[in-house]
N, CA and C atoms as an extended XYZ file, in Angstrom:
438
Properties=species:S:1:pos:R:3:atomname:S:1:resname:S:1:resid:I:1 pbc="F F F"
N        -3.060      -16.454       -4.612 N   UNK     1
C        -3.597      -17.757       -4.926 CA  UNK     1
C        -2.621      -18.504       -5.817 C   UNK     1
N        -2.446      -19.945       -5.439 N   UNK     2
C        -1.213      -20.095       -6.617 CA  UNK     2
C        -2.110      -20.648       -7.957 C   UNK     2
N        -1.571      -20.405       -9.240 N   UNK     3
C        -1.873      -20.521      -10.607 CA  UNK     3
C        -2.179      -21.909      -10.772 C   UNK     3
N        -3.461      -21.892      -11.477 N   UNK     4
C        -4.094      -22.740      -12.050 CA  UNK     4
C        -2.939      -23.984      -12.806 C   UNK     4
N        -3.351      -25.141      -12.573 N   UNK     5
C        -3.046      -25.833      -13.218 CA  UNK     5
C        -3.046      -26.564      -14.770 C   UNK     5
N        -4.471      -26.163      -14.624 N   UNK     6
C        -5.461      -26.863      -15.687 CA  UNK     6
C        -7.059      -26.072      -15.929 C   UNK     6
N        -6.336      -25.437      -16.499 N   UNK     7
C        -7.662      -24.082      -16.515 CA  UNK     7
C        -9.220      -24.721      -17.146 C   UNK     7
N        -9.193      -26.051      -17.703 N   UNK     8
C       -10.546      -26.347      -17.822 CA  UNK     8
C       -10.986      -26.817      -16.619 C   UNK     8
N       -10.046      -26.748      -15.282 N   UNK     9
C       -10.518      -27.352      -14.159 CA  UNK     9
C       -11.542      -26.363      -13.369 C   UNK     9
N       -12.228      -27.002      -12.467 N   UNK    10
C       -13.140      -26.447      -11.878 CA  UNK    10
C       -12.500      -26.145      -10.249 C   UNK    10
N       -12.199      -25.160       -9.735 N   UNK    11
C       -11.369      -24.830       -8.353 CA  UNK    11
C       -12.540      -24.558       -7.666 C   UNK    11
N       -11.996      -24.672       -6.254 N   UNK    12
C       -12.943      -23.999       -4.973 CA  UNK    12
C       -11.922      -23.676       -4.081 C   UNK    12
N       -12.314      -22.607       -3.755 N   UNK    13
C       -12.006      -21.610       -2.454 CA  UNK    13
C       -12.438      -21.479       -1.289 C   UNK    13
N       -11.617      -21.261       -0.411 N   UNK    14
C       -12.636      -20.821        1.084 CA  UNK    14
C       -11.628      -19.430        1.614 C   UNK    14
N       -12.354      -18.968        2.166 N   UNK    15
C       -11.613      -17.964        3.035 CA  UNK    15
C       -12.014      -17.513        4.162 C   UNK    15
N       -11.638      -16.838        5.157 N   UNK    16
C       -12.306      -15.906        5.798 CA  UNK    16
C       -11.782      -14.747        6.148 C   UNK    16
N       -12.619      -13.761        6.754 N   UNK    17
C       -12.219      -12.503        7.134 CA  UNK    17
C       -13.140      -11.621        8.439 C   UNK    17
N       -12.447      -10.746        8.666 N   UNK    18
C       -13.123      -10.154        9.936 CA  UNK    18
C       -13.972       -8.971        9.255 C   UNK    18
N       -15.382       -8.756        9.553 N   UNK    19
C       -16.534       -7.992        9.229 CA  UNK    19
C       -15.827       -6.508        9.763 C   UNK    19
N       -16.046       -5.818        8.882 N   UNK    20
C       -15.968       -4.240        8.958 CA  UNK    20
C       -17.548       -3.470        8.862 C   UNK    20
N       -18.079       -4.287        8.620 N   UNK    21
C       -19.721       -3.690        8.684 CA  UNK    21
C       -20.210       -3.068        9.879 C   UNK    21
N       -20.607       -1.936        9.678 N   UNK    22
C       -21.233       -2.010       11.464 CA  UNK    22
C       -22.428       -1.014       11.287 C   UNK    22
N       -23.163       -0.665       12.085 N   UNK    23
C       -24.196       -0.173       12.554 CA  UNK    23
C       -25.476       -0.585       12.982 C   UNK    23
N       -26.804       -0.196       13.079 N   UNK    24
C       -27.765       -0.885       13.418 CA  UNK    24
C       -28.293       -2.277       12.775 C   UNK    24
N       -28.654       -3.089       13.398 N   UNK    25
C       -29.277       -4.183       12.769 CA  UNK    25
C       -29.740       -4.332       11.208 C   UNK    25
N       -31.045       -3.177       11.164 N   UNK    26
C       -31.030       -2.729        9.587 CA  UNK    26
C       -30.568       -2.273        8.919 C   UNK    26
N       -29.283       -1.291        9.648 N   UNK    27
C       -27.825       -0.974        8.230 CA  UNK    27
C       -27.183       -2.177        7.810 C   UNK    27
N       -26.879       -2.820        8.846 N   UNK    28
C       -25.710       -4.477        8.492 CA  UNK    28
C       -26.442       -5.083        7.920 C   UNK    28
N       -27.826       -5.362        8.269 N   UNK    29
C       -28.952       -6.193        6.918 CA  UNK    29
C       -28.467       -5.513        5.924 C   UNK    29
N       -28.921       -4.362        5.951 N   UNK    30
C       -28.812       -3.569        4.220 CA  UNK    30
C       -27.721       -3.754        3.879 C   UNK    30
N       -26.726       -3.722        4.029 N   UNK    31
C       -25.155       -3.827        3.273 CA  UNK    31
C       -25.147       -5.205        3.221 C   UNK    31
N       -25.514       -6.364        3.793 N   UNK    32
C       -25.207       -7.326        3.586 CA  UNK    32
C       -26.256       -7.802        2.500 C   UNK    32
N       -27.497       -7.143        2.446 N   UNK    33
C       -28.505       -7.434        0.990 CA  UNK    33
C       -27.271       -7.181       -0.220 C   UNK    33
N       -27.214       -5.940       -0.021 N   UNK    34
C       -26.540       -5.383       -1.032 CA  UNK    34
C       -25.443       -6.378       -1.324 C   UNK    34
N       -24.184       -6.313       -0.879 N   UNK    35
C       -23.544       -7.473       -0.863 CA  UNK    35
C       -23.914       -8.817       -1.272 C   UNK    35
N       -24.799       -9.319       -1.164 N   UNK    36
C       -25.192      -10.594       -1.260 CA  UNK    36
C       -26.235      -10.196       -3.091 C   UNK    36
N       -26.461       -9.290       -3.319 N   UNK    37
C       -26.906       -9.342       -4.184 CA  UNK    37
C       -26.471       -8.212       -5.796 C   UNK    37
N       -25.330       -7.917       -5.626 N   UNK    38
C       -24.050       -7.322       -5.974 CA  UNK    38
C       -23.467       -8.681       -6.256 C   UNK    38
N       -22.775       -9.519       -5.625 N   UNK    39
C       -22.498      -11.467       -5.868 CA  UNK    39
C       -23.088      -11.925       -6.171 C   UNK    39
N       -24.508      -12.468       -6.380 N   UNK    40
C       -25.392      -13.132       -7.002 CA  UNK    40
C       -25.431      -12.663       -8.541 C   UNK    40
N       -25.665      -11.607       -8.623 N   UNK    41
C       -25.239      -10.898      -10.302 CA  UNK    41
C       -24.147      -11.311      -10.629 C   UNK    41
N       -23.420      -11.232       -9.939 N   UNK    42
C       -21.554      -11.377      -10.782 CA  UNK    42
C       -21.711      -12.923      -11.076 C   UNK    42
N       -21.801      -13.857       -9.746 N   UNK    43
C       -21.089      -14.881       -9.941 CA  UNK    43
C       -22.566      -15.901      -11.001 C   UNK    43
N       -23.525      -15.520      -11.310 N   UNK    44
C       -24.349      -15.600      -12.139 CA  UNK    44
C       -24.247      -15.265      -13.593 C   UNK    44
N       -23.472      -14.019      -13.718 N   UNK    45
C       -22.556      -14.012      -15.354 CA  UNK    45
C       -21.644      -14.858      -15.581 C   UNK    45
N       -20.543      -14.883      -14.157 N   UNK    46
C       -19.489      -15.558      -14.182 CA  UNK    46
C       -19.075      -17.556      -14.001 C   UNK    46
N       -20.736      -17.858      -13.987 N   UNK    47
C       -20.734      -19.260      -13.461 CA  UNK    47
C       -19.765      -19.783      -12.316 C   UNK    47
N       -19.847      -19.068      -11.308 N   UNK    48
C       -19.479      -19.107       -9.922 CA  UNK    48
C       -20.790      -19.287       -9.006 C   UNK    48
N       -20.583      -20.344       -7.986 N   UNK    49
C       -21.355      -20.683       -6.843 CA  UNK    49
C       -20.416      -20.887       -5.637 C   UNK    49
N       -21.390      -20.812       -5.004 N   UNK    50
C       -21.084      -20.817       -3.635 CA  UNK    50
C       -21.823      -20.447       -1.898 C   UNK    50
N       -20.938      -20.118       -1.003 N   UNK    51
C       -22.357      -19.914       -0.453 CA  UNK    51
C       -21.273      -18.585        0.848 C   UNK    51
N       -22.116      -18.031        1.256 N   UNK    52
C       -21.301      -16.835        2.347 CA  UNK    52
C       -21.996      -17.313        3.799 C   UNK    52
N       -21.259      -17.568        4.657 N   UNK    53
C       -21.662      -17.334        6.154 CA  UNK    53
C       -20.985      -16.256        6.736 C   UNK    53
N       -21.864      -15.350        7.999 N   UNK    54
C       -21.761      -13.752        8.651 CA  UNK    54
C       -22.425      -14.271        9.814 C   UNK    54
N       -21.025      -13.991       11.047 N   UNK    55
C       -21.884      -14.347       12.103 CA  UNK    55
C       -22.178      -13.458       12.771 C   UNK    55
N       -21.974      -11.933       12.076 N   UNK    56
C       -22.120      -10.815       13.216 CA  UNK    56
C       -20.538       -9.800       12.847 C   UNK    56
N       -19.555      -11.213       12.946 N   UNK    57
C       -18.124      -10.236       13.697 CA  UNK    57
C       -16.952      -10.974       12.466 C   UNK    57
N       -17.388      -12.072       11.191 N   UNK    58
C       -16.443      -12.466       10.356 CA  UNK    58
C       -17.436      -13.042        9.359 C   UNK    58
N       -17.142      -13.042        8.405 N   UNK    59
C       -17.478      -13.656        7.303 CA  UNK    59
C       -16.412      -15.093        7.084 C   UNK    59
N       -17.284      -15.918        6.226 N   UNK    60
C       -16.683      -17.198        5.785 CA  UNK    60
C       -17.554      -17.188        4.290 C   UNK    60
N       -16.698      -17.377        3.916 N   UNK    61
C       -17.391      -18.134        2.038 CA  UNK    61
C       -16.462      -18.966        1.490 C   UNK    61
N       -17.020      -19.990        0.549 N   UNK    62
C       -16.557      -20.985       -0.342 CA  UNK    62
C       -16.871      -20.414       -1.780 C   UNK    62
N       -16.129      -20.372       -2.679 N   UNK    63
C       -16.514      -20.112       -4.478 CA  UNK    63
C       -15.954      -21.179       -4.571 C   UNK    63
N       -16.970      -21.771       -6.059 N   UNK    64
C       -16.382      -22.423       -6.676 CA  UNK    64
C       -16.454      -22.342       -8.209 C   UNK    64
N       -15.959      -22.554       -9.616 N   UNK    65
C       -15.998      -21.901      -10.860 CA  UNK    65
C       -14.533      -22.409      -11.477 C   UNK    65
N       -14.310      -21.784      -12.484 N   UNK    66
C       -13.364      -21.520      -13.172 CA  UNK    66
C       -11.969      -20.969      -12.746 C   UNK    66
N       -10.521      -21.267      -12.820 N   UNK    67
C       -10.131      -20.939      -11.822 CA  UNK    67
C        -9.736      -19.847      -12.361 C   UNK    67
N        -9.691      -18.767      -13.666 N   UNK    68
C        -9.787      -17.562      -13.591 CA  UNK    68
C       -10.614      -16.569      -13.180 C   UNK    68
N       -11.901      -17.123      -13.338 N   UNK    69
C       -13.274      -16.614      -12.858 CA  UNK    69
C       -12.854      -16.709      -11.153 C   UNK    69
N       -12.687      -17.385      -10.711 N   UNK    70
C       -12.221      -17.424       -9.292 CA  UNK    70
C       -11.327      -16.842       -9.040 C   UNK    70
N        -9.529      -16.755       -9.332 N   UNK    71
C        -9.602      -15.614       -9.132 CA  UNK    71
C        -9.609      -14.327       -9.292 C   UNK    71
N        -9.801      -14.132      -10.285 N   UNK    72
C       -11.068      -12.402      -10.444 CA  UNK    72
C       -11.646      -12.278       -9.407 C   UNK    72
N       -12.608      -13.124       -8.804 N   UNK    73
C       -12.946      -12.666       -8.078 CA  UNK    73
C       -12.634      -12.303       -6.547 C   UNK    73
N       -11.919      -13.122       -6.379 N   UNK    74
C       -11.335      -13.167       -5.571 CA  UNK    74
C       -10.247      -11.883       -4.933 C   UNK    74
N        -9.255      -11.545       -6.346 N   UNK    75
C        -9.185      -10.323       -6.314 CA  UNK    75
C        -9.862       -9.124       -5.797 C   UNK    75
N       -11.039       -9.319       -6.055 N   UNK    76
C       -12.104       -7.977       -6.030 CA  UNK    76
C       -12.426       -8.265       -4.428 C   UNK    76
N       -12.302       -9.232       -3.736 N   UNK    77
C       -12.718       -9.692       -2.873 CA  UNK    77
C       -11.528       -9.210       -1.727 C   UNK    77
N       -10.856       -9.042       -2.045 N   UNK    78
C        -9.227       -8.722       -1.376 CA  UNK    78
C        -9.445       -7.286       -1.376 C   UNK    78
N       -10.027       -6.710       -2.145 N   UNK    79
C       -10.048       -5.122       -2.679 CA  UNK    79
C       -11.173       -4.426       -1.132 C   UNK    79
N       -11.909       -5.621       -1.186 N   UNK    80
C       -13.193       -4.919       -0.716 CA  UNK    80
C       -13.258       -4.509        0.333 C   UNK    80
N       -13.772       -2.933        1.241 N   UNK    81
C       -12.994       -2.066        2.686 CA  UNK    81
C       -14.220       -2.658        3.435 C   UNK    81
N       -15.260       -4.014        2.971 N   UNK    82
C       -16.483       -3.829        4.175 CA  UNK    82
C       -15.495       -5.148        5.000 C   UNK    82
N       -14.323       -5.666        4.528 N   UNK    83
C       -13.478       -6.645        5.243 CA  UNK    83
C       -12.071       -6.517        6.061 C   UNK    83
N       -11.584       -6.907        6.420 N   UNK    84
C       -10.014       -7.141        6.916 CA  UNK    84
C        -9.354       -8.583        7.291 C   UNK    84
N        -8.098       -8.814        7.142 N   UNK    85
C        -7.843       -9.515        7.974 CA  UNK    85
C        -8.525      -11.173        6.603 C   UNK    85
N        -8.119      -10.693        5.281 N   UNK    86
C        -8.520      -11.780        5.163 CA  UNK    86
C        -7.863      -12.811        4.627 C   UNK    86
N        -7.991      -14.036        5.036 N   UNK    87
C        -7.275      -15.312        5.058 CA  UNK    87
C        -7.417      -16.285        4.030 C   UNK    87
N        -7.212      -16.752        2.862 N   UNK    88
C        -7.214      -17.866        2.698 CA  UNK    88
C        -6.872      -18.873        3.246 C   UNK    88
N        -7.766      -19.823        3.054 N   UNK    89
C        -7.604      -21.211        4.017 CA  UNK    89
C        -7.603      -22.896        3.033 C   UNK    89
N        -8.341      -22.780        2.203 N   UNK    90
C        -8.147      -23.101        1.216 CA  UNK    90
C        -8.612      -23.143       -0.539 C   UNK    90
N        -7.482      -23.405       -1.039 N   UNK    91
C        -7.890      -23.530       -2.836 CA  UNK    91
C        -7.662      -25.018       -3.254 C   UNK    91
N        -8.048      -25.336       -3.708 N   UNK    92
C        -7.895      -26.775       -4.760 CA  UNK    92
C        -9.147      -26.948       -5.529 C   UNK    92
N        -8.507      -27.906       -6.391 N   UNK    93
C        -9.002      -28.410       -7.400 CA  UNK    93
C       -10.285      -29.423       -7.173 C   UNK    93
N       -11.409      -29.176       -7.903 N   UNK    94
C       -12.697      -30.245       -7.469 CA  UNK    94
C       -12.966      -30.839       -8.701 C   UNK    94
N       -13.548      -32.234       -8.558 N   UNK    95
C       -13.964      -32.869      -10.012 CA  UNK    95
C       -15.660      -32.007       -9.960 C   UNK    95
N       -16.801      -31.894       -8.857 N   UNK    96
C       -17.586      -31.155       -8.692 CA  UNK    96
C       -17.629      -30.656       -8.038 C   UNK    96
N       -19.070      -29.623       -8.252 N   UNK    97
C       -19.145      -28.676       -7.279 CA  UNK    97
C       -20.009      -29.327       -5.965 C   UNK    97
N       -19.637      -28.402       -4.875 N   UNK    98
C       -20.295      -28.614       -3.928 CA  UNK    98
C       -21.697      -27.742       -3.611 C   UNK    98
N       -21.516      -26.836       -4.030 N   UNK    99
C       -22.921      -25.844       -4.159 CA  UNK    99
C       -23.473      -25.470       -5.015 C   UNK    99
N       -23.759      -26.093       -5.974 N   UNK   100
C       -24.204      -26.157       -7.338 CA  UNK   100
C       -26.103      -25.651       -7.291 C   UNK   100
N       -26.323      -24.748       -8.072 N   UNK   101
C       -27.862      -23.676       -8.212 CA  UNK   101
C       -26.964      -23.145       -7.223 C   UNK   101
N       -26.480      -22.672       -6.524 N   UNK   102
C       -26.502      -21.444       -5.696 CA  UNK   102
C       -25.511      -20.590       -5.732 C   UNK   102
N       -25.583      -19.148       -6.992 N   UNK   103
C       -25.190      -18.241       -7.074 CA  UNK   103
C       -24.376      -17.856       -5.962 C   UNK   103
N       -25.066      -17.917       -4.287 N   UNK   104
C       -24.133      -16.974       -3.665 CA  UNK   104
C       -25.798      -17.776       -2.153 C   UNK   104
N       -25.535      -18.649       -1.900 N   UNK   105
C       -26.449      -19.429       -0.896 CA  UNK   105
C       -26.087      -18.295        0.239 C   UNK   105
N       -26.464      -18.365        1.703 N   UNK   106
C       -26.076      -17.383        2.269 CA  UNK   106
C       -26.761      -17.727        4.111 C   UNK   106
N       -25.858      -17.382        5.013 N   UNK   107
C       -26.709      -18.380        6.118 CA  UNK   107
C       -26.266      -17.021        7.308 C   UNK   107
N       -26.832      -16.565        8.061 N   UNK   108
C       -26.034      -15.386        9.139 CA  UNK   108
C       -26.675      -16.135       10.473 C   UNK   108
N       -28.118      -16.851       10.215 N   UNK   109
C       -28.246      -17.250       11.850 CA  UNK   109
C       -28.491      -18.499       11.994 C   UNK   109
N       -27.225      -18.917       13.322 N   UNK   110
C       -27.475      -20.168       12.814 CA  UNK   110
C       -27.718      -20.933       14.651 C   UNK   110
N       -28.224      -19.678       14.920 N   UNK   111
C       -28.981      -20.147       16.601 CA  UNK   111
C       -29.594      -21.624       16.500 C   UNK   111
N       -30.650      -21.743       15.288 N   UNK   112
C       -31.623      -23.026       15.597 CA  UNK   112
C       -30.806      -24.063       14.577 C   UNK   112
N       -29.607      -23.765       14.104 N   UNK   113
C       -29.321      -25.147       13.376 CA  UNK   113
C       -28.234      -26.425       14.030 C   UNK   113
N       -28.415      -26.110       15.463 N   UNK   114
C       -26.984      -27.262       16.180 CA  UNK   114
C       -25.952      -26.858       16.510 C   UNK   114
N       -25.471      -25.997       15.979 N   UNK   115
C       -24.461      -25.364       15.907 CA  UNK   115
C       -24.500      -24.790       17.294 C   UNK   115
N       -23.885      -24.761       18.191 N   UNK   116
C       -23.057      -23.350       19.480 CA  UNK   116
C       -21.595      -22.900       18.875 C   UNK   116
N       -21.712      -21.479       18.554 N   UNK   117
C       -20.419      -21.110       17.840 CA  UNK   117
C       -20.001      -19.717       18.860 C   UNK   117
N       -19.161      -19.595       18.815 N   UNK   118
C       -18.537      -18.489       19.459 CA  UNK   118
C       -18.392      -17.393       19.029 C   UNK   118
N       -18.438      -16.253       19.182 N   UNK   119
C       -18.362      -15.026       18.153 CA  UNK   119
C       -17.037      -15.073       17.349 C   UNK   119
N       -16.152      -15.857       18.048 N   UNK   120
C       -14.557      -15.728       17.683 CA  UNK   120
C       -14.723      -17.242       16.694 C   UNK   120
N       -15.787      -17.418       16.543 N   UNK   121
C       -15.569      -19.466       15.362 CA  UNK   121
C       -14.442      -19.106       14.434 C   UNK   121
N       -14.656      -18.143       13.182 N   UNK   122
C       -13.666      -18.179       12.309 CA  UNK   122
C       -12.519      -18.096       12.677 C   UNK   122
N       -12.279      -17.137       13.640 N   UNK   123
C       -10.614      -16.723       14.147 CA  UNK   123
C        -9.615      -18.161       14.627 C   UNK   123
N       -10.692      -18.562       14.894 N   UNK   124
C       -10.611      -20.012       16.003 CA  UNK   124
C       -10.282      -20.955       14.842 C   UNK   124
N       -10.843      -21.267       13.694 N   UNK   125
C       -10.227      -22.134       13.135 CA  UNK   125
C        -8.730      -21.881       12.290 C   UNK   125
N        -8.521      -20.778       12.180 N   UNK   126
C        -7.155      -20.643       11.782 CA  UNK   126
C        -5.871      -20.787       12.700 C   UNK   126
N        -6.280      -20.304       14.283 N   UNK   127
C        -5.688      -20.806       15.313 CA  UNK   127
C        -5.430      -22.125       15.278 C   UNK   127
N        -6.207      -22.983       14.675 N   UNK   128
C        -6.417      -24.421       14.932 CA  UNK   128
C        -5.592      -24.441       13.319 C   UNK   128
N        -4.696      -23.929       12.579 N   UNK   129
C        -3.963      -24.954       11.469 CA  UNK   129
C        -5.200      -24.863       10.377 C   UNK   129
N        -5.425      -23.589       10.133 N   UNK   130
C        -5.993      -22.841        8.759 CA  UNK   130
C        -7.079      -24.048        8.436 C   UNK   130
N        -7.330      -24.542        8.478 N   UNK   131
C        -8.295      -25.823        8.223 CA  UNK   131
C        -9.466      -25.367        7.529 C   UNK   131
N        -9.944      -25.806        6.553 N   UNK   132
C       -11.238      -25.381        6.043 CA  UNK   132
C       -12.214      -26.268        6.448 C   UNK   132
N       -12.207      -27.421        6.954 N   UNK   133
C       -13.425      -28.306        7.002 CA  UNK   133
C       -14.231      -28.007        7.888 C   UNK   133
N       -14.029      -27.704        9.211 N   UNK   134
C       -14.899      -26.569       10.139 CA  UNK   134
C       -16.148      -25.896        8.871 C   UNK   134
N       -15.264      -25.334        8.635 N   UNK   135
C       -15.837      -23.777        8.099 CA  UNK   135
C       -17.087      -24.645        6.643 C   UNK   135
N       -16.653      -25.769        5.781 N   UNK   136
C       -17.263      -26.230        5.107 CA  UNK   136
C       -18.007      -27.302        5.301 C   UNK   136
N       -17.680      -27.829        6.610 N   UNK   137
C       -18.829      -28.701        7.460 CA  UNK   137
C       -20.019      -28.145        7.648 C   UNK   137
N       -19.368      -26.710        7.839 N   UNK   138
C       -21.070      -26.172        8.712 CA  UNK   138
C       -21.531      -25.743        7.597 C   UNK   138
N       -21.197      -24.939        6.304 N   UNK   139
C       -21.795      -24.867        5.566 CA  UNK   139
C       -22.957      -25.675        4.511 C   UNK   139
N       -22.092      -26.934        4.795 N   UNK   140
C       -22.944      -27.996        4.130 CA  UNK   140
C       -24.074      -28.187        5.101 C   UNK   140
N       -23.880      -28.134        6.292 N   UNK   141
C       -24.938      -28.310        7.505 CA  UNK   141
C       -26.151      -27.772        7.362 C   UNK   141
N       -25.735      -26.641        6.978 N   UNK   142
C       -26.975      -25.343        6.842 CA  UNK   142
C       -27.541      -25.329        5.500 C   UNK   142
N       -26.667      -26.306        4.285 N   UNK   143
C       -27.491      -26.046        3.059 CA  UNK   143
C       -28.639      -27.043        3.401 C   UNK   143
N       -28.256      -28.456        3.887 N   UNK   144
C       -29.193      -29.731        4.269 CA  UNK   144
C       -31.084      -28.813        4.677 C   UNK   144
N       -30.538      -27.989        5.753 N   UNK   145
C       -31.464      -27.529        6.323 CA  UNK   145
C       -32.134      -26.339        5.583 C   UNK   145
N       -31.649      -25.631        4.106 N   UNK   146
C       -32.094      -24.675        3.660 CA  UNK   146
C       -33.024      -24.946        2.258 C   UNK   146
């Protein structure tokens, strides 16, 4: 990640990565509870928000916080074996946040929200010139509706 500029600034992140999770329906629920609530603790000490999308076969998330608090975590996030393959797409600097109350918001089905996505969506937008707005379009899409 490159170094903060202005450490009273407030950064946001996006990334994605390819899901290493696997097994039955209710194992990948369970690890992804866990997960999702393993992050809600942290980024709740750490005054980090944001939100995670899982479509099955990649994860996508946005943090946003402090940009040491970010990346710490982020770090840990690089560390972690339930992923691969993972990309930053983008970091910069925000005057606010975009997901503000939400510890760690969180969206996996998104059959009834407009969306037709492909199992391959994330892979697909880095093909397409690393772009984050895809990936933070739909997120905002799904907070409207949550």
């Amino acid at each position: 990640m490159p170094p903060a500029q202005n450490y009273g600034e407030l950064v946001q992140i996006v990334y994605i990565s390819r899901s290493l999770v696997r097994g039955t329906t209710a194992e990948v629920a369970a690890e992804l509870a866990d997960i999702l609530a393993v992050s809600r603790q942290h980024n709740l000490r750490e005054d980090i928000t944001g939100a995670l999308f899982f479509n099955g076969r990649g994860f996508a998330q946005t943090l946003e916080g402090a940009p040491l608090a970010i990346a710490d975590c982020y770090a840990r996030i690089l560390r972690d074996k339930r992923h691969e393959d993972v990309r930053l797409i983008q970091h910069e600097y925000i005057g606010a946040r975009g997901f503000a109350g939400w510890a760690m918001a969180y969206f996996a089905d998104v059959g009834g929200a407009g969306f037709t996505l492909s199992p391959n969506f994330l892979h697909e937008i880095i093909a397409r010139n690393a772009d984050a707005a895809p990936v933070l379009e739909l997120m905002r899409h799904l907070m409207r509706g949550a």
